[in-house]
Each structure stands twice: as structure tokens, then as C-alpha cells.
N, C-alpha and C positions, 0 to 999 in steps of 0.2 A: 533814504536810499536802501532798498534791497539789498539780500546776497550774491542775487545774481548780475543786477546792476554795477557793485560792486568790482564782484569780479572780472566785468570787461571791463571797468575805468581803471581799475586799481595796475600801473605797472609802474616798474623800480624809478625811483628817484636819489640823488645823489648830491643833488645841491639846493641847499637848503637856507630861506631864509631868518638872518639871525635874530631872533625874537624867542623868546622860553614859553613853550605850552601853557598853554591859559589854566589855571587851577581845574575848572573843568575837566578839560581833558587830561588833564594830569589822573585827578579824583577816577574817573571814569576805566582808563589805561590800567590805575592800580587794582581796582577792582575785578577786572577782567582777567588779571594776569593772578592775582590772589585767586580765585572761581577753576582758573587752568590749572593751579598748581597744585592744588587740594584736591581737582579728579585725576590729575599724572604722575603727580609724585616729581615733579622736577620742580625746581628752585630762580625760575627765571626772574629779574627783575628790570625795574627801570630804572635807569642811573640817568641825573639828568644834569645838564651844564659841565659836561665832562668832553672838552674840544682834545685832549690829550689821547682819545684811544684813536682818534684820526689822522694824528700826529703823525705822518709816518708817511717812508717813502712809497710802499706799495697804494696806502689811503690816496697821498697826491695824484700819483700815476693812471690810478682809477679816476680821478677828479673831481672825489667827495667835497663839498664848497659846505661846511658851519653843519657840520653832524656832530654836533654837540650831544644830543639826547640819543639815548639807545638802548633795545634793550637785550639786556645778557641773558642769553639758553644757558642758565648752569642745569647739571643736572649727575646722577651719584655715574659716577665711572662703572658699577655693575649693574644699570639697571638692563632688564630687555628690553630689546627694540628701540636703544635710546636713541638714534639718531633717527627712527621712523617717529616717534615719541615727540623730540625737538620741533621736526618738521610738521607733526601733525597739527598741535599745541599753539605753534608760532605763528605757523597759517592763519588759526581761527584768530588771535590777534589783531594778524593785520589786514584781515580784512574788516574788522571789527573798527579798525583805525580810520582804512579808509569811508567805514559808510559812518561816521562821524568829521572826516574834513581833516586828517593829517596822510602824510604820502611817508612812504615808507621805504626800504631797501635790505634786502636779505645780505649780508656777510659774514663769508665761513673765511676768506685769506688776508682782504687789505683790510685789518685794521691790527692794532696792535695789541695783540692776546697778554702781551706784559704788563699793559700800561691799562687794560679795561680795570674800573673800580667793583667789579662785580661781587661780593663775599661769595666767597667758598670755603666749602671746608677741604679738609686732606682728602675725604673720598669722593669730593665731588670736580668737575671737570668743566669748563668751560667752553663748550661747543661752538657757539657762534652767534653775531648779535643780528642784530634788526635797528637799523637805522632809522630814526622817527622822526618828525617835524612837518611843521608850513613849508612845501615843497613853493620851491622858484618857476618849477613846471611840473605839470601832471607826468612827466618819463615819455617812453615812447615806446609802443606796442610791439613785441616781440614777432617775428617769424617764426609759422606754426610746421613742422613735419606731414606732412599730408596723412590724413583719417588712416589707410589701411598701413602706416607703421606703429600707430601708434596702437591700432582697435585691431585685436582677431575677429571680430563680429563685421557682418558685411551691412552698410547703412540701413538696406533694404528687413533686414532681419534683427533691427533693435526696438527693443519696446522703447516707448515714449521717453518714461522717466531715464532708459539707460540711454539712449542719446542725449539727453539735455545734460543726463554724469557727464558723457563721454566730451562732449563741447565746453562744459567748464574742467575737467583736466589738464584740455589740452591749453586752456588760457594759464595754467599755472605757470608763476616761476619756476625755472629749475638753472643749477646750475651751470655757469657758458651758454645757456638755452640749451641743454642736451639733450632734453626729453628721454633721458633712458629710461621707459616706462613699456609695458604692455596692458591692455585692457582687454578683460574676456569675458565672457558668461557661460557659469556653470550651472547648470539647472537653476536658472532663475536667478544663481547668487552671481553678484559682482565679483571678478577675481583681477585685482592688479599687481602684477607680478616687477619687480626691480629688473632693471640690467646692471653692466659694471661701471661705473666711472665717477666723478669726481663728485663727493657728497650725494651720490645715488639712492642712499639710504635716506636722507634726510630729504630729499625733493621726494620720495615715495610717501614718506607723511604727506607733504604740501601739493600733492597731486589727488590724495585719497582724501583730504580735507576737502578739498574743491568739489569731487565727484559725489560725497557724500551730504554737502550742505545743499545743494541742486538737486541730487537726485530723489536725497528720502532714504536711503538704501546703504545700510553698513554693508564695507567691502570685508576681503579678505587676502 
């Protein structure tokens, strides 16, 4: 599988069946995730057969089913950009997850921040995990914002590779589906800009990860 493959197949999954990652993918996750955190500076790991951070009344409510495995965005309380950082980092993960055969799930509220087995140290912070596993179902594809909320550029007036950005952005997760995002072109450069709302920061990594593994083209 492709990255761009990928990213149409790849949407949230929540129920999961209960069987532990095959050493493979285990080996593979880790390597991935050690490769991330040695170019970002952030401390994510995978913690695996840990049913206790789903524990939890908001987890249920959601309808998390055996999210045992998952993996924890730690990362230092002062870095820059850390929740654009998280997002960016996490992305390339799980999409990395899905073009290898496991379904995934981004969580920043329903799980429970007390009970994740993450190590941290005192100046580091626990932002939000990634639910990993043999998904029960591939999820179900999101409702998109239509192109001119999302794109200041008019279709007619995108080069190739910025339209093929612009159609994996908008496939990203974000979150509630809020798409707080803008996309533009500045002299040639990609410019995607945040709006305000709920983890807006960290869906602007997982937005600019998308646009960037499709397109070719570091944004800004």
C-alpha cells in the first residue's frame, strides 16, 4: 500500500479485536516511532496490553471495544510547536500503521490521562494517544467541508502536485471533524494556516503531514 492509498483507506477505528500485535508489527511500530523521535525531539511510545487507559467512563461512552495497545505523544512541556509537532509526528505513524495492516484512532479526551502507563519525566507532558490494533472494521469515512472552505486557491488555479496536497488534507483526521484549517499559495510556497478550536494545533500537524507526503512540498 501506498501513502496515498493509505490515506483514503485509513479512517478512525475504535473497536478492536482482542489478539496482541504480532512481534512484527510490534518490532516495526517501534522502530518507526524511535526514527520520529530522534528527528522531533518528542518522547512518544508504545505501551502495549494496557486495557486500563480505556477504562473509563468517557473511553465507554465513545465505544472504545479492547484498545489495549496505544501509543502515548509524550513530549517536553516547553518544546515549540508541540502540539503542531505531536500532530505532525503521529500522523506519519499512523499512516505508516495503516499501510502495514493495523487501524488506528487518534485520542486527545476519552481515555484516561491518569491511568496511561506512559514514562514521563517532570518536564515532560502527556498530550494524547493513538489507539492501535486489528480493527473489528476498517471506521467509516468522514464528511469533507466543501474545497473553497477549506482552499483559498480557486481549483482551476492549482498546480498539479498542490491539488493532489490539497485532497489529502482534507482526507485528514481532525478533531470532532472540524477541519479548522486554511490552505493557500504563496509564491509557489504552500501556506497552511490553523483556526481556533478543539486541538486545532495538533490537527494542523495531521493536516500538513497529509499535504506534505502527497504533495512533495514542505508547507509553512
Amino acid at each position: 500500500m501506498e501513502i496515498k492509498e493509505a490515506i483514503l483507506k485509513r479512517h478512525s477505528v475504535r473497536q478492536y479485536k482482542n489478539e496482541p500485535l504480532s512481534p512484527e508489527h510490534v518490532e516495526r511500530i517501534k522502530e518507526l516511532i524511535c526514527a520520529c523521535n530522534e528527528e522531533s525531539g518528542l518522547h512518544m511510545q508504545l505501551v502495549l496490553d494496557d486495557p486500563e487507559c480505556f477504562d473509563t467512563f468517557l473511553a465507554h461512552y465513545g465505544k472504545f471495544e479492547n484498545a489495549n495497545n496505544y501509543i502515548a505523544i509524550v513530549a517536553p512541556k516547553k518544546m515549540p510547536d508541540l502540539d503542531e509537532r505531536c500532530g505532525y509526528y503521529g500522523q506519519k505513524i499512523v499512516l505508516e500503521a495503516q499501510m502495514i495492516g493495523l487501524n488506528t484512532c487518534w485520542v486527545a479526551g476519552t481515555y484516561g490521562k491518569g491511568k496511561c502507563k506512559a514514562d514521563k519525566t517532570a518536564g515532560e507532558k502527556i498530550v494524547c494517544v493513538i489507539a492501535i490494533g486489528y480493527g473489528m472494521n476498517e471506521g467509516t469515512k468522514h464528511k469533507s467541508k466543501p474545497l473553497e472552505k477549506l482552499c483559498a486557491v480557486e481549483e482551476a488555479d492549482m498546480p498539479v502536485w498542490f491539488k493532489n496536497g490539497v485532497k489529502a488534507a482534507m482526507l485528514a483526521p481532525t478533531a470532532i471533524n472540524q477541519q479548522k484549517f486554511m490552505i493557500s499559495l504563496e509564491n509557489d510556497e504552500p501556506v497552511i494556516k490553523s483556526g481556533i478550536g478543539p486541538m486545532a494545533r495538533i490537527d494542523l500537524g495531521i493536516v500538513k503531514y497529509n499535504f506534505e507526503a502527497v504533495s512533495g512540498h514542505k508547507c509553512r
